[in-house]
C-alpha positions in Angstrom: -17.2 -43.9 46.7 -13.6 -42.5 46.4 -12.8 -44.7 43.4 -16.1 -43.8 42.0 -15.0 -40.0 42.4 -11.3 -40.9 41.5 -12.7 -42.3 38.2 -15.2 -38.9 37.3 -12.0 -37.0 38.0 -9.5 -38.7 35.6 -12.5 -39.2 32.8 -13.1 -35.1 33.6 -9.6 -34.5 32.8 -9.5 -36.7 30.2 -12.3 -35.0 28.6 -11.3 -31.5 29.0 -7.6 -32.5 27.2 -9.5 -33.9 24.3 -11.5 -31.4 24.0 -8.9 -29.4 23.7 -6.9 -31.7 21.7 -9.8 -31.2 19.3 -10.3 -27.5 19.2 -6.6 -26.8 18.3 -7.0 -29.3 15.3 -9.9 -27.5 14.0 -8.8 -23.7 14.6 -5.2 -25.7 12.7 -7.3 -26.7 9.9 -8.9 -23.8 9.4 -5.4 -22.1 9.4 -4.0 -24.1 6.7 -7.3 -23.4 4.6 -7.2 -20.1 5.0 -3.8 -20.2 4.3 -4.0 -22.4 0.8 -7.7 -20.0 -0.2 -5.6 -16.8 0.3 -2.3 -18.3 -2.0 -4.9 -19.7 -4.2 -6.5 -16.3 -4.6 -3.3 -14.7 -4.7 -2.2 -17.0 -7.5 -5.1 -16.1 -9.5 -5.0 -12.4 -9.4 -1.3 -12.2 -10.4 -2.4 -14.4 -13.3 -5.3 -12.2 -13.9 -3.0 -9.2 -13.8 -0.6 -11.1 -16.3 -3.0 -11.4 -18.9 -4.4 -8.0 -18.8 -1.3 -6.9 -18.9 0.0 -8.9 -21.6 -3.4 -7.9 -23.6 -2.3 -4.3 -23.0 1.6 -4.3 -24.7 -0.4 -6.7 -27.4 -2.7 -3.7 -27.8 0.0 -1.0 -27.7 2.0 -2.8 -30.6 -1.5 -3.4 -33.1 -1.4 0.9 -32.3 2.2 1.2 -33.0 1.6 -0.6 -36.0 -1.2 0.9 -37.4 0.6 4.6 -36.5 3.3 3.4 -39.0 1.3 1.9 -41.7 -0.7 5.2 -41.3 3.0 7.1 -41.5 3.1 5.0 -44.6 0.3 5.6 -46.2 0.3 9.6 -45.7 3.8 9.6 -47.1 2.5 7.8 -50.4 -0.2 10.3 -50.2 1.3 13.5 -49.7 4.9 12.6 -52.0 3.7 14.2 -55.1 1.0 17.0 -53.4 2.2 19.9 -52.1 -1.2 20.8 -50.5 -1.2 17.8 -48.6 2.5 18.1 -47.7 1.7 21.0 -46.0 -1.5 19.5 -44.4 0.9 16.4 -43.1 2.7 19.2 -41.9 0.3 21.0 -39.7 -0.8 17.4 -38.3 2.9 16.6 -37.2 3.0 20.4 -35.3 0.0 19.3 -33.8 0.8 16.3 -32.9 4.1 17.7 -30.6 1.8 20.3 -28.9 -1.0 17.9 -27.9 1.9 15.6 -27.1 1.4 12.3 -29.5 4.7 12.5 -31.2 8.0 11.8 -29.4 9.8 14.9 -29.7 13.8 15.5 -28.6 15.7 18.3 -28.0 18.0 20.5 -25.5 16.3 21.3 -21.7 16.9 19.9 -18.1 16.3 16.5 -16.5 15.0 17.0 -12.6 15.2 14.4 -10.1 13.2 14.3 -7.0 13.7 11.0 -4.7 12.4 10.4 -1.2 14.5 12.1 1.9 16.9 9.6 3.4 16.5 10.1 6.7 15.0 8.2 9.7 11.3 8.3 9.4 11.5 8.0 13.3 13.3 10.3 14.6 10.8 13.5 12.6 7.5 14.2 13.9 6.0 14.4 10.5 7.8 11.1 8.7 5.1 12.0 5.4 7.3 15.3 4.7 10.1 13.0 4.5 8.0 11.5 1.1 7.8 13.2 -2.5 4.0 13.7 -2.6 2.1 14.4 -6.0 1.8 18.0 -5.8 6.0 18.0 -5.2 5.8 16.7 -8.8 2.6 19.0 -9.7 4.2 22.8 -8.9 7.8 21.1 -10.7 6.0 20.8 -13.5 4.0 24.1 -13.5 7.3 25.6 -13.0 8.5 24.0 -15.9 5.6 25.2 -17.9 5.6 28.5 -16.6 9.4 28.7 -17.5 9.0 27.7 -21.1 8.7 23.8 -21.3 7.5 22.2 -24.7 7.3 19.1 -24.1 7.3 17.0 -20.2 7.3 13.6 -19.1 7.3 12.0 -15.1 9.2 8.9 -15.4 8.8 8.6 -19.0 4.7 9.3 -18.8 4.1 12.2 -21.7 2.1 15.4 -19.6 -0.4 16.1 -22.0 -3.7 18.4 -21.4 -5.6 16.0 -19.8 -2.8 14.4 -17.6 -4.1 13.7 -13.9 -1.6 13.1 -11.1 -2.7 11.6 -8.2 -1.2 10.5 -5.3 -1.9 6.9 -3.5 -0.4 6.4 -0.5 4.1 6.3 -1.2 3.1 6.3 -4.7 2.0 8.7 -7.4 -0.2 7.7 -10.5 0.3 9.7 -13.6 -2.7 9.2 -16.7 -3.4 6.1 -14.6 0.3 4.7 -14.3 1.3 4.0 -10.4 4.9 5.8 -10.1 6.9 6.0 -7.3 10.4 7.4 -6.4 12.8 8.4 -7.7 10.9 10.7 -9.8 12.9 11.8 -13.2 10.9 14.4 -14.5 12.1 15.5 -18.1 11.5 18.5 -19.9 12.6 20.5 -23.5 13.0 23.6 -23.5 16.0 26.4 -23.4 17.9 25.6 -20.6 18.9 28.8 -19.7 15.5 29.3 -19.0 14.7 26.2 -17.3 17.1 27.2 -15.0 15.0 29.3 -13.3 13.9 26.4 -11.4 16.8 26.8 -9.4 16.3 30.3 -8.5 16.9 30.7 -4.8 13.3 30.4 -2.7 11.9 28.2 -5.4 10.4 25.2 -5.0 13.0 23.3 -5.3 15.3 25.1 -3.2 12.2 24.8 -0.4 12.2 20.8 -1.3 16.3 20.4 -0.5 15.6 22.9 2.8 13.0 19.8 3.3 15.8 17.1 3.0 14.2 15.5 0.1 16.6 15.2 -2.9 15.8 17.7 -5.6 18.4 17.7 -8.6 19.1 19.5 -11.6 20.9 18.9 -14.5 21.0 20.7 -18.0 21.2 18.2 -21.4 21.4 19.0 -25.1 19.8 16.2 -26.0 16.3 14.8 -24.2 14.0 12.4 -26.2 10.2 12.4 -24.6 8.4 10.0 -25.3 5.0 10.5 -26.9 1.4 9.8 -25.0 0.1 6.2 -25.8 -3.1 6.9 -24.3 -6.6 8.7 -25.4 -7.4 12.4 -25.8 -10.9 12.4 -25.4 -12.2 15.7 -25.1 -15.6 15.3 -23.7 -16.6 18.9 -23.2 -14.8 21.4 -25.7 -16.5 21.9 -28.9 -14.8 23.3 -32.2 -16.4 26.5 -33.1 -17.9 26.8 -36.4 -16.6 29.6 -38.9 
């Protein structure tokens, strides 16, 4: 009888450690293939974001192309026509307000770049961050101060710019952006100045211990928007 229970015992044991043997080879297993499915998947959505972005510089250079065989073109046209010299004319000023020309030119270059110190020793580490609407009142401030021209990291500000912020990064007309942030702008200098203006914003921005810098330049190229103006909307008013 004691053999007969010493026997149970040892095939008990025996059967509990492979059991156990067993269950750590299949949670193992399904480890390592959860492992390889996520690389895999991985793998394939960089590619994915490869070729989309490939097809997008492709698509830009067909556009930069046909911009300068349409260049072309209008200066064949317009060579021996003074009406439509003048018409060209009108187009390229239009083109520099609505921002689809690169324009240069004297004004300031502003630099705003996260705080530098030890997100755990504040209470608040997200004032420690430049947030979109740091980089929305510089550029109203710009505006307001005489601006022509803008760009955030060499993204044009046109009429129909959005800027959005996404967690430590901001998107501006759909670009993700993150610091520093080297906002340019053309415009008289003097004037742009203003920006530094003690109890402006950013004054308030350096009083936060983010980095807030300003430098005059006499010559600034922006460049122009690559994207489309669609305005769904406004309507032209008939004469």
């Amino acid at each position: 009888m004691t053999n007969k229970r010493f026997v149970s015992i040892v095939l008990g044991i025996m059967c509990f450690a492979l059991t156990v043997c067993i269950c750590i080879q299949v949670k193992t297993v399904k480890q390592y293939s959860t492992s390889i499915g996520q690389n895999y998947d991985q793998n394939n959505l960089r590619a994915e974001v490869l070729r989309y972005k490939e097809k997008y510089e492709n698509m830009l250079k067909e556009i930069e192309q046909a911009d300068n065989q349409l260049n072309e073109k209008i200066e064949e046209a317009t060579n021996q026509n003074t009406d439509l010299e003048d018409a060209k004319n009108e187009i390229q000023e239009g083109n520099k307000l609505i921002g689809t020309a690169e324009v240069t030119g004297a004004g300031a270059i502003i630099t705003l770049a996260d705080s530098n110190l030890d997100a755990s020793k504040v209470l608040d580490p997200s004032k420690l961050v430049v947030h979109d609407l740091d980089v929305f009142y510089v550029i109203n401030e710009l505006k307001n101060a005489g601006a022509e021209a803008i760009s955030v990291n060499e993204q044009r500000i046109v009429p129909t710019t959005a800027i959005e912020c996404g967690g430590n990064i901001v998107t501006v007309n759909g670009e993700k952006i993150g610091s520093p942030f080297v906002i340019k702008a053309i415009g008289l200098p003097e004037n742009l100045a203003n920006l530094q203006r003690t109890g402006g914003y950013l004054q308030a921005m350096k009083d936060a211990g983010l980095t807030a810098d300003f430098k005059k330049s006499n010559h600034i190229t922006i460049p122009k928007y690559t994207g489309i103006i669609n305005y769904k909307y406004a309507q032209s008013v008939e004469d």
